[in-house]
Each structure stands twice: as C-alpha cells, then as structure tokens.
C-alpha positions in Angstrom: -14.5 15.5 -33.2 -17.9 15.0 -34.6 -21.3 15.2 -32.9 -21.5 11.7 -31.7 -18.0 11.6 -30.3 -18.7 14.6 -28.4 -21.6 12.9 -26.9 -20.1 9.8 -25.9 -17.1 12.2 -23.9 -20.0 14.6 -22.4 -21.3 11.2 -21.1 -18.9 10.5 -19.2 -16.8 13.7 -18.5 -19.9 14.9 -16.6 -20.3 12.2 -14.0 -16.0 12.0 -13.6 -16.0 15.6 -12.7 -18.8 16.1 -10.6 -17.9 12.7 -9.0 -14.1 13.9 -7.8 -15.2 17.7 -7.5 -17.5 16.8 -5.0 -15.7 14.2 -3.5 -13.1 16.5 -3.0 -15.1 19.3 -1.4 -16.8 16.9 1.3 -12.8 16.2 2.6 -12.9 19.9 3.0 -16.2 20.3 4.8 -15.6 17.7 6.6 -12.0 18.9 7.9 -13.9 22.3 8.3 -16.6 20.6 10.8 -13.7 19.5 12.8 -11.8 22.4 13.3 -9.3 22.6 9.9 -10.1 25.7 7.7 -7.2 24.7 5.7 -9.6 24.2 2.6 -11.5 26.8 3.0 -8.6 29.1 3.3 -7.5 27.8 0.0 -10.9 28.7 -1.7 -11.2 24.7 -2.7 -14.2 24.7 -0.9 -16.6 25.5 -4.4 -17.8 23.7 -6.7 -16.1 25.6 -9.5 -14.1 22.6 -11.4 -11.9 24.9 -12.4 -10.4 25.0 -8.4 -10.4 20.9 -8.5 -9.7 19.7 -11.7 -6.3 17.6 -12.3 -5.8 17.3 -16.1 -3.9 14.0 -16.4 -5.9 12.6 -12.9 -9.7 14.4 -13.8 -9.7 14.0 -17.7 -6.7 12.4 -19.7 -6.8 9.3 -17.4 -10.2 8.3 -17.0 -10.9 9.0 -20.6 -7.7 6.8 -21.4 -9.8 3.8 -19.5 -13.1 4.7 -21.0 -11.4 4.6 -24.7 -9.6 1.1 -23.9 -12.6 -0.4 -22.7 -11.4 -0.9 -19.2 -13.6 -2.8 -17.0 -13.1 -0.5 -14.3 -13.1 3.6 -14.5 -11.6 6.0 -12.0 -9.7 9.0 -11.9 -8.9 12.0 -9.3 -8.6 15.9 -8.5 -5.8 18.2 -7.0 -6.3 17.0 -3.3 -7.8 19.1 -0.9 -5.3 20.5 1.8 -5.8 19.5 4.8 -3.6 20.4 7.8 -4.6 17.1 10.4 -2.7 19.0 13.6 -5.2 21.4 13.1 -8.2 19.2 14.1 -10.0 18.8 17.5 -8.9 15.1 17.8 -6.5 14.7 15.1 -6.2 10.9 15.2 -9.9 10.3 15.6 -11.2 12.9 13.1 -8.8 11.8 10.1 -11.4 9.1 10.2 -14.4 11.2 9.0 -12.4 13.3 7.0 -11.1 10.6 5.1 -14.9 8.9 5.1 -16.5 12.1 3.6 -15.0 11.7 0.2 -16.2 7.7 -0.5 -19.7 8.9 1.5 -20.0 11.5 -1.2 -19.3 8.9 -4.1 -21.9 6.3 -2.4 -24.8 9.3 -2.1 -24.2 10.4 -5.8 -24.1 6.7 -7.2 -27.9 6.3 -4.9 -29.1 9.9 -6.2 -28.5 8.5 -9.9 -30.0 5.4 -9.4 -32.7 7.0 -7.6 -33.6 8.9 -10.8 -32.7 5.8 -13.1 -35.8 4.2 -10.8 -38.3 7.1 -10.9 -37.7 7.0 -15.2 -38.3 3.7 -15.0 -40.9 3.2 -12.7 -43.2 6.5 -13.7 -42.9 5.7 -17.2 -40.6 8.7 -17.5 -39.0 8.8 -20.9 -35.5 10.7 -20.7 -33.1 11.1 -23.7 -30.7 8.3 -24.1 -28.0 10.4 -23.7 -28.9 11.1 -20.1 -29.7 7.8 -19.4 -26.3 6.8 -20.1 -24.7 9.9 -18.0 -26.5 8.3 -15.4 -25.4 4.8 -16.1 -22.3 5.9 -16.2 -22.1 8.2 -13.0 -23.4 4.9 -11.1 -20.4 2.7 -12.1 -18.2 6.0 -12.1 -18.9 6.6 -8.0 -18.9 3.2 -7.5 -15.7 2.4 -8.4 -13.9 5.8 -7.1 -15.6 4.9 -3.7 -14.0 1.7 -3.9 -10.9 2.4 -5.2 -10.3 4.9 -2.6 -11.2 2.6 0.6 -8.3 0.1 -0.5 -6.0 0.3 2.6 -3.1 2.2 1.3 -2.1 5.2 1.9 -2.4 8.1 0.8 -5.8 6.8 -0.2 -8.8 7.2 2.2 -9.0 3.9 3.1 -5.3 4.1 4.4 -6.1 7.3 6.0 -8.9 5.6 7.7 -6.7 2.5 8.4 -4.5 5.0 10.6 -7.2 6.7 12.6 -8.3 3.4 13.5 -5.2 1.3 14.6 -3.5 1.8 18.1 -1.2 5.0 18.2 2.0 2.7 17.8 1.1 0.4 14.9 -0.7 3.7 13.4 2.5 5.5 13.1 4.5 2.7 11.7 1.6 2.2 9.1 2.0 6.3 8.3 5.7 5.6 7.5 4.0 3.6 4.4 2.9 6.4 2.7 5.8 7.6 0.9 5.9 4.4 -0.9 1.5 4.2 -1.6 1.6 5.6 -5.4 4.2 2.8 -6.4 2.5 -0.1 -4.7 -0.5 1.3 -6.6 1.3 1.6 -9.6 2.3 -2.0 -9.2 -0.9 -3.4 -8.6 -3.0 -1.9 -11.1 -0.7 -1.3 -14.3 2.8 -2.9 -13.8 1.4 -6.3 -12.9 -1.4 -6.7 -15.1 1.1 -5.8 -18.1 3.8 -8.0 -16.7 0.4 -10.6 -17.4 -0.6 -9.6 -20.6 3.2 -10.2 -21.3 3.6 -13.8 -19.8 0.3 -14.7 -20.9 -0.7 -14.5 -16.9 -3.5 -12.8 -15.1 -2.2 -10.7 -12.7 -4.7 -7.8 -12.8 -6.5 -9.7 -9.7 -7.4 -6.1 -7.8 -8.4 -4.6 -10.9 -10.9 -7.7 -11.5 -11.5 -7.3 -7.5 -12.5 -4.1 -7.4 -15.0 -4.5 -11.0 -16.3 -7.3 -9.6 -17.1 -4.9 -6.1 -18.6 -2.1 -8.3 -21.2 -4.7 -10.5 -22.2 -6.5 -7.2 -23.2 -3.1 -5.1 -24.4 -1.6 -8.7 -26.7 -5.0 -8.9 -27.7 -5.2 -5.0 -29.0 -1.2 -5.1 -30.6 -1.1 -8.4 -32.4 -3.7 -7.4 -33.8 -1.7 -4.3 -34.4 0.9 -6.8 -36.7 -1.8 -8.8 -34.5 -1.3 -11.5 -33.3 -4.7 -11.5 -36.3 -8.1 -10.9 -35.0 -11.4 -9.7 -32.8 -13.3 -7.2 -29.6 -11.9 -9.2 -30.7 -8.0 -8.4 -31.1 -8.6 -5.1 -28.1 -10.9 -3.9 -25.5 -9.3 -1.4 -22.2 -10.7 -1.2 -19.4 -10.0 1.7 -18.5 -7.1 0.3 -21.8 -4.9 0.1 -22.2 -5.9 3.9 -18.9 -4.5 4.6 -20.0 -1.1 2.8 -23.3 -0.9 4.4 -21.3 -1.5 7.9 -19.2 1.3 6.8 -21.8 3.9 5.7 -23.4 3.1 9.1 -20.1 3.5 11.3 -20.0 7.1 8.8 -23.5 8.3 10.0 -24.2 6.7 13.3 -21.0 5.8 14.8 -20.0 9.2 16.5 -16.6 8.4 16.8 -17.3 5.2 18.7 -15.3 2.5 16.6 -11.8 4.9 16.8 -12.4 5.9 20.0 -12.9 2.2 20.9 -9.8 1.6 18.9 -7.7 3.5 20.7 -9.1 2.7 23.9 -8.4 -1.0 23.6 -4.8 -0.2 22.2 -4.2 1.9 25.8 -5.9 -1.1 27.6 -3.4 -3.5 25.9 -0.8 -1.4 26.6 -1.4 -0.8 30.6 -1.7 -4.4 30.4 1.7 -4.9 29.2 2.9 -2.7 31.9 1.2 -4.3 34.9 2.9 -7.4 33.8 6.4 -5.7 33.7 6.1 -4.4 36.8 4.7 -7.7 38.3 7.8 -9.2 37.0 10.5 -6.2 38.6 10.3 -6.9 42.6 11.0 -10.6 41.9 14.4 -9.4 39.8 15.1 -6.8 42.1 16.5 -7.2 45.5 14.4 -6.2 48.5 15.8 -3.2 49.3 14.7 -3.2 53.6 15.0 -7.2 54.1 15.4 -7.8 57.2 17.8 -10.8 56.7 20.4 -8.9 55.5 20.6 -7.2 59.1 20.9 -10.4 60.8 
C-alpha cells in the first residue's frame, strides 16, 4: 500500500473507530449511571480500541463501503454488555442507555464541525488531510446515529422503541428481536441487489437514511457558518425529530417513558372499569329479594 492509499484509509479509519469506540463506552456509562456495572466489570469501559474493535463490523465493513463508493458509511463494535435486570427502573432506563450511544455520535459530528467552523472562520489553515478526517467523521456519526435509531431491534432505536411502549405491546415488540439482523439484512443488501438485478430501486432506506445524514450535515454546518444561504439553513421533518430527541436525551428526566407507561396503565384500568361495569348486569343478583317472594 503506498503513501497515498494509506492516507486515504487513516482518513477514515480514524473517525470509524473513535465514532463506535465511543459510542460504545457511553452504553456503558450510561448503564453504569443507572445501576448496571455489567461493562465496567468487563473492563469495556476504556477507550483502548483494542477492548471494542469488531474486525469485520469496525474495519472490513465500513472500508468495504468507503471503497465502493457507497453513499452511506457505517459500521459497529463488539456490543457493550449490559445486564437490563440490573438497572434501577429497567424498563424506563433501557431508554437512556440505548440514547447514550446516538447522543455520543450527534456530540462528535458537532465537535468536528465545530472545528471545521473555527478553521474556516479564523482563517485557520489545517492540512488537507485533516480536513477530510473531519469531513469524514461528520458524515461517519451522522449516519451511525441514524442508522442506529431505526426502530428495530437490537438496534437502539428498537431498544428505545421498547422502553417507551406500554408493558404489553413492549414485550411482544421484544419477541422481534431474534429476527432484527435479517430484516436488516433485507433492507439494506438483499433488496437493493434484488434492484440492481431487476433493474429496480429498492435500496429506499439506504437512500432514506443518506438523504437524513446530508440534511442534518447541511442544517448544522450552516450554524457553524460553514455553509451561506437558504440551502445551509433549511430543516426538514427529520432534523426536528432529532433535535426533539436530543432534547427528550438531556431535559426529559424520564418524563416521556414514564408518561408512556403511565398512559398504558391508565388505558388499561380503563379497560377494567368497563369489564366490571359490564359483570353485575351478566351476573344474577345474588340477595334479590324477588326470589324470596
């Protein structure tokens, strides 16, 4: 491998890694803050790669997207362990430990644009080569961030998903799981071939979830002044639904799956009021004094 070639890996090798090292090690602080020492046990709470890294998930497989030119780049570590029984509130804290991994991916994407913006704006000159490590770990956390908070489990917006539905449909969603890898699978290689063989576009939530990473990478680089005009500063459904979620992650306390599960309980205490409304006038009355006549 020569010089340049090097380079262009190193540009991109350094933003994966850090991206899903850290990503990793905020599920585990995160579980740690509410009562699991699972990770910590484990010694996955460092930010030694070594601890993290997944070959095929952390290297061979993002750097098979980055060499065929795929329009959207993301990749994964060894999961943290995390033991859910062991937290304070199980069902409400899988929440935030599931939200501390995208959280991590949306402050790292900010940090680099933050320094893309300082370059820029103090006349700062910087060697290509970093500018592009910090182009890339932009789009990089962008689009593990969003990757991750598609509804399926066992990804973290699945696990998220769970913590916020009623207890009943929660645990029929959980049953899911076993089958989340293959409806990835599906949806992100099988389909899109199955296109590229019929001549069809199926790869609709690959092109989704690109089309997700340029619009947040436009709307914040544009805060960042990296980015003049009506097109840097646009923000489309999406984005709002992000910024909702990065508020409920810093200022919700709890609040939206505790209200979840509230209203699930209230539905269900509604239910039974209604049943038992309904059993005296099927039931015979047991002291009428009819019958004694």
């Amino acid at each position: 491998m020569d010089a340049a070639a090097l380079l262009s890996t190193l540009e991109w090798a350094v933003p994966v890694v850090l991206g899903v090292v850290l990503h990793e090690m905020a599920h585990g602080f995160a579980a740690l803050r509410f009562g699991d020492p699972t990770a910590r046990d484990a010694g996955r709470l460092t930010p030694n790669p070594l601890r993290h890294v997944e070959p095929v998930g952390t290297v061979l497989f993002p750097l098979t997207l980055v060499l065929s030119h795929s329009p959207f780049v993301f990749g994964w570590a060894k999961p943290v362990p995390v033991d859910f029984s062991r937290l304070k509130n199980p069902k409400r804290d899988m929440v935030w430990v599931a939200m501390a991994g995208p959280a991590m991916n949306f402050v790292l994407a900010l940090a680099a644009l933050a320094a893309l913006g300082v370059m820029q704006n103090a006349a700062f000159s910087a060697a290509p080569a970093v500018v592009r490590m910090l182009l890339n770990a932009v789009l990089f956390n962008f689009s593990l961030m969003t990757f991750n908070l598609l509804p399926v489990l066992p990804l973290d917006g699945g696990r998220i998903l769970t913590g916020i539905l009623p207890m009943r449909q929660a645990i029929r969603f959980a049953r899911t799981e076993k089958y989340g890898f293959g409806v990835i699978a599906l949806l992100l290689i099988f389909l899109p071939l199955l296109g590229d063989y019929t001549g069809r576009d199926f790869a609709f939530v690959s092109r989704f979830l690109a089309f997700s990473v340029q619009k947040l990478t436009y709307f914040f680089a544009g805060l960042f002044g990296l980015i003049q005009g009506e097109k840097g500063m646009s923000i489309g459904f999406f984005q709002l639904l992000v910024i909702l979620l990065i508020v409920l992650v810093l200022f919700g306390r709890g609040k939206l799956p505790a209200l979840a599960e509230d209203l699930g309980k209230s539905v269900s205490s509604f239910k039974k009021g209604l049943n038992e409304d309904k059993e005296p006038e099927n039931k015979p009355a047991e002291n009428d004094p009819s019958k004694d006549a």
